[in-house]
C-alpha positions as a printed Julia matrix, in Angstrom:
81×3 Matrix{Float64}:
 -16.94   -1.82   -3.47
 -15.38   -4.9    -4.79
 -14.25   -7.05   -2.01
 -12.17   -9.09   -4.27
 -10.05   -5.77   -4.85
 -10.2    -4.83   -1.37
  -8.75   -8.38   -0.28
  -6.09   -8.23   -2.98
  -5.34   -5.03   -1.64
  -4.82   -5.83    1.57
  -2.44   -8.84    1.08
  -0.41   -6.81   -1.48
   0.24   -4.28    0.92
   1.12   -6.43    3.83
   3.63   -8.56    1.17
   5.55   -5.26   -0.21
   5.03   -2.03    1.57
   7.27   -1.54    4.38
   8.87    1.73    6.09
  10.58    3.87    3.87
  12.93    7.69    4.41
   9.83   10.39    4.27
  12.5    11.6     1.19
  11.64    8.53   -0.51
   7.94    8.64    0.42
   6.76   10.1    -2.67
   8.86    8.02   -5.05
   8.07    4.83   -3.21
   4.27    5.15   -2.9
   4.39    6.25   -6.93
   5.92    2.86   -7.56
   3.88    0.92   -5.16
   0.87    2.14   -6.93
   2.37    1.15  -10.4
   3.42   -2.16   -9.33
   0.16   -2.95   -7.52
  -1.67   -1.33  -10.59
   0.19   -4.05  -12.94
  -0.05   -7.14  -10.65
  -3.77   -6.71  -10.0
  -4.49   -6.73  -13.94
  -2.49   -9.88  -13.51
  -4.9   -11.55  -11.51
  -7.94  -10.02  -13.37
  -8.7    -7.18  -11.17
  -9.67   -4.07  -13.34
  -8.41   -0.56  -12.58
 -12.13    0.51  -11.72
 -12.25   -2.41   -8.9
  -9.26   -0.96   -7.77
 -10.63    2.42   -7.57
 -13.7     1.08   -5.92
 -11.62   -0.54   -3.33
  -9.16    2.4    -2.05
 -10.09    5.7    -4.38
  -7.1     6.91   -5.62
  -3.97    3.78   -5.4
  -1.04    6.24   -4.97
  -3.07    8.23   -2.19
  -4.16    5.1    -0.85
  -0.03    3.91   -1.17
   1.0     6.92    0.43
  -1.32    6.12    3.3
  -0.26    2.64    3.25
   3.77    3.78    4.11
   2.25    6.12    6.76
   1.06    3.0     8.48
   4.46    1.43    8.37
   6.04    3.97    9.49
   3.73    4.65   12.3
   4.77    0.62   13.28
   7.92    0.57   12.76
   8.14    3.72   15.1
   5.88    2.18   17.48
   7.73   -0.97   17.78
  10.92    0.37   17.77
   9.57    2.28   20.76
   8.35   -1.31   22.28
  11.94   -2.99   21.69
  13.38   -0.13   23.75
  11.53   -0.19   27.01
């Protein structure tokens, strides 16, 4: 795995993937993965480190949003007790 990818990954995600309607789910994690596709290349980071890193990116996207919704729920819960 290429911990260089994995890193980039990580910080990308936390900078631009937030909660999103599950009727925009598919949409949004498609562009996600195009966007984070395109900025990685960027910085140098191949689409085989990326593969390496996370498998498939708009899987891994999708899973990403799942996350945020999950903490947005949970902290929305939080905020109201």
């Amino acid at each position: 795995m290429s911990r260089r990818a994995a890193d980039y990954l990580h910080g990308w995600i936390a900078t631009h993937v937030s909660h999103v309607s599950p009727a925009r789910k598919l949409d949004e994690g498609e562009r996600l993965a195009k966007a984070c596709r395109r900025s990685a290349q960027e910085q140098g980071i191949s689409e085989a480190e990326l593969a390496s890193a996370c498998g498939d990116l708009g899987t891994y996207m999708l899973q990403a949003l799942d996350e945020a919704a999950e903490h947005d729920a949970m902290r929305s819960q939080y905020e109201s007790d």
